[in-house]
N, C-alpha and C positions, 0 to 999 in steps of 0.2 A: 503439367501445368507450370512447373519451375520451368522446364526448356524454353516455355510458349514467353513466360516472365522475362528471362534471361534475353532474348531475340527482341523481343518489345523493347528493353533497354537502350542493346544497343541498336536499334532502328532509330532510338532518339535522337542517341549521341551522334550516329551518325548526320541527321537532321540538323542538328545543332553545327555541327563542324560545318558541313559543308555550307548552311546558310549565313557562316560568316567568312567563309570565305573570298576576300576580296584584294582586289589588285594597289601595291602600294600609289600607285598613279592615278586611278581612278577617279579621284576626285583635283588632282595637281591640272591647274589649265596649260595642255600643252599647246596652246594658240600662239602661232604667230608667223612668220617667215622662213623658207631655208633654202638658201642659193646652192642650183645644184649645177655640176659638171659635168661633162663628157664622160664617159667610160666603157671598155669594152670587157668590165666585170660581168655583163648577162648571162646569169645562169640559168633563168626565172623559164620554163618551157610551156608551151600553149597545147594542148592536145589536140590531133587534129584528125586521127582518124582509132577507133577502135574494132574490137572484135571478138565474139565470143561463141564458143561453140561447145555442146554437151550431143553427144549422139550413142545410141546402142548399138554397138557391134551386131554383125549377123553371123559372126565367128570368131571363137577366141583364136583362130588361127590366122586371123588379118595381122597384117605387119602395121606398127607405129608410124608410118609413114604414109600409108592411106588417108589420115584423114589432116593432116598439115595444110593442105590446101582450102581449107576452110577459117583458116589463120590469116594470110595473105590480104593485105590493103592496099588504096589503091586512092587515095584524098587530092582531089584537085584544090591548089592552095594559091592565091593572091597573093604576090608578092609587091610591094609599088606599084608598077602599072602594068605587070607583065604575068603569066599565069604558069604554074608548074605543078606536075605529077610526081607526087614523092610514090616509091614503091617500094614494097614489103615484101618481100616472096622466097619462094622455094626451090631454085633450080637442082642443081644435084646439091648446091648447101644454100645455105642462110645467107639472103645478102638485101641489101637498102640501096635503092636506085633514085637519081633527082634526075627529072625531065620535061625539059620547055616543052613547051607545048605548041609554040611556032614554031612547027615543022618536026615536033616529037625530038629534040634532038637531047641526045645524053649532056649532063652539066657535069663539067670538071670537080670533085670532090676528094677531101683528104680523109682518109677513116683515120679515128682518131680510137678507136673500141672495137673490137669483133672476138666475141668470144661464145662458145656454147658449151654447157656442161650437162651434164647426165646421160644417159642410158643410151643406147644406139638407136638410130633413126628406123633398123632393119626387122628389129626385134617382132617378134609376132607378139601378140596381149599373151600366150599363154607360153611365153619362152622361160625354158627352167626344165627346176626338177620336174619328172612324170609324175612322181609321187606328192607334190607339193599342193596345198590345199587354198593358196593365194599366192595371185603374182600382180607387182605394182612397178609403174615403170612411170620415169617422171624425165623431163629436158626440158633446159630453157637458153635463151638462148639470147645477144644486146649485141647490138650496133650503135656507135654512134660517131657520127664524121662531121664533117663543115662544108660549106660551100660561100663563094663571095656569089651574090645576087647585082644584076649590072644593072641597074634602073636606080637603084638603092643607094648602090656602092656599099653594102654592108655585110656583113658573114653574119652567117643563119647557121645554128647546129640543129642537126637531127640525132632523135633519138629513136629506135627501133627497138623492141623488147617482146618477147612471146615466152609463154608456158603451155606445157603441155602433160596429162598424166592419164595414164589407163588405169584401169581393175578388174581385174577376170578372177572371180571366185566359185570354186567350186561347189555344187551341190552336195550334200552329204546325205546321210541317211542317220536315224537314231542310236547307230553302232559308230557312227562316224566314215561308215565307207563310202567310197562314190557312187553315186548314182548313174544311173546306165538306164539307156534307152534305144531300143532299135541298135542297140550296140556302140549308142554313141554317149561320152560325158556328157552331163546335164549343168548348168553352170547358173549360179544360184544369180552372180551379178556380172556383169559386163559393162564396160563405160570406158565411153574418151571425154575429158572434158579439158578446155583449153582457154586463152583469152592472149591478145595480143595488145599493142599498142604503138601508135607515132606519134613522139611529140617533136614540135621545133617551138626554137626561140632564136632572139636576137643577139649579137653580143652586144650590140651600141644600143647603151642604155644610158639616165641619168640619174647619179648617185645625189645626197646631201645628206650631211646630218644634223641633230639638233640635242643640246645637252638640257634636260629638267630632271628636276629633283635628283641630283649626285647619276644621273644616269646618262650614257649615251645611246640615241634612237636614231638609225638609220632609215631614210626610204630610199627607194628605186622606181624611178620613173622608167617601164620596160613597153616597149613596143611591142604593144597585142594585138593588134592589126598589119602588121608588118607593111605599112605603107611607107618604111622611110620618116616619117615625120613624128615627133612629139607632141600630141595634143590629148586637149581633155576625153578622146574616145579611148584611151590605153589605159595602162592598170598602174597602183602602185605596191609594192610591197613594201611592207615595216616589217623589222628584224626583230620588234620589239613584241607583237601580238603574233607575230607567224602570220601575216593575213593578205593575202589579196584583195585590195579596196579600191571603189570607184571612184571617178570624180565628179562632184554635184550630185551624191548623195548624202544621207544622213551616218557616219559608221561609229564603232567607237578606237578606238586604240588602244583599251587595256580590255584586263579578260577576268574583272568579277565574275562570279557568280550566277550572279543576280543582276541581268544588264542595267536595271535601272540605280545601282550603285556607283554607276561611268559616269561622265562627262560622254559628250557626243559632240561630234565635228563634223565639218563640210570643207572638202580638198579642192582647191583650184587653182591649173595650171597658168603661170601668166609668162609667155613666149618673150626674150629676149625683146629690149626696147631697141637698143642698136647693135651693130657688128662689135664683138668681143664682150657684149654683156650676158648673165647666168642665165639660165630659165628661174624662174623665181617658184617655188611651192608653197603655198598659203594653205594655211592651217588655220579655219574659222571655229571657234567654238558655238555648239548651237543648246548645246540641253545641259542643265548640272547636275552630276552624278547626286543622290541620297546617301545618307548615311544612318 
């Protein structure tokens, strides 16, 4: 009964704590304008193709490289006006291919990343000691390069990333010894399970900041469609909530608790009026935070 007391307690306190925790911004109106610039700081990536795969071996004496190919993507992606095949795959190693698509032909790209570490690609699930009662074998494995896209005029980076890891554990018996069957080990688990991913982004994006309350909050207006253009279908990130936000919806920009402790805003993009003017980012306030 005292433990049950004690946990009750703090179940309060934690209740307590966490219910007043709230953002110093939160209720500060961060409405109003911020003229943004060129830049080719785009780090911000869009994912565009993944992959996952869990399967049971039919023997612990398959090699690691059996089942790689179930890794492998293959995302047809719109660029401007022009269509391209990024590729993921496995030939004797790891590599990330971009290809037009009029006329399949290879696009000139710079790697900028290629590295893979862990275990060997050759290994069998049950390579090791004979006598050993579990074996785990794990590699992973990133790519990542550039390419300028010509309809765009812009560079595009790819990112390329896969994991992979096996388990082969032996059966044992109440003494601990192996199990045997028909003269063969019996093998309690077995398992490849895996996951890859491609992302791309843009570099040309548009930055602005804006200073409230002693604080400074950047956004990035980043090309989520990769059409070449800036407009209200793309996304913005703030540096200030970590968030990816729409534009012409309701979001908040701080990260109470308790959402209804925010203020709430509506973002819209408004396109240069003439040649050498900003894009301008408007920041509406629509709802006020509680306290």
């Amino acid at each position: 009964m005292k433990r049950i007391g004690w946990l009750g307690i703090l179940m309060v306190v934690l209740l307590v704590g966490v219910s007043g925790c709230t953002d110093d911004l939160g209720t500060v109106d961060l409405s109003g304008v911020v003229d943004l610039s060129l830049s080719h700081d785009g780090w911000a990536y869009r994912v565009i193709g993944t992959e996952r795969i869990y399967q049971t071996p039919r023997s612990a004496y398959q090699r690691l490289d059996e089942f790689r190919g179930g890794l492998e993507l293959r995302p047809v992606v719109r660029i401007g006006t022009d269509d391209y095949m990024i590729i993921s795959r496995f030939d004797r190693e790891f590599q990330t291919d971009v290809y037009h698509l009029d006329g399949h032909r290879p696009v000139r790209t710079m790697i900028l990343k290629c590295n893979e570490t862990g275990d060997p690609w050759h290994f069998r699930l049950a390579e090791g000691p004979f006598n050993a009662v579990k074996y785990e074998f794990k590699r992973t494995g990133q790519i990542e390069l550039f390419f300028n896209e010509r309809s765009t005029g812009a560079d595009y980076i790819v990112e390329s990333n896969y994991r992979i890891e096996s388990k082969a554990v032996r059966e044992v018996d109440k003494t601990g010894k192996f199990v045997q069957k028909h003269g063969e080990f019996q093998w309690d688990r077995l398992s490849v399970s895996g996951s890859s991913e491609l992302r791309m982004g843009a570099r040309q994006c548009l930055t602005g900041k804006t200073s409230v309350g002693g604080k400074t909050i950047w956004f990035y207006v980043l090309d989520w469609d990769f059409d070449g253009k800036f407009t209200e279908a793309d996304r913005v990130w703030c540096d200030y909530n970590k968030e990816f936000l729409n534009f012409n919806e309701t979001i908040r920009l701080t990260g109470s608790w308790q959402a209804a402790k925010d203020n709430t805003y509506r973002l819209r993009l408004e396109e240069p009026a003439a040649d050498g003017k900003p894009y301008i980012l408007h920041i509406e306030i629509e709802g006020v935070g509680v306290r």
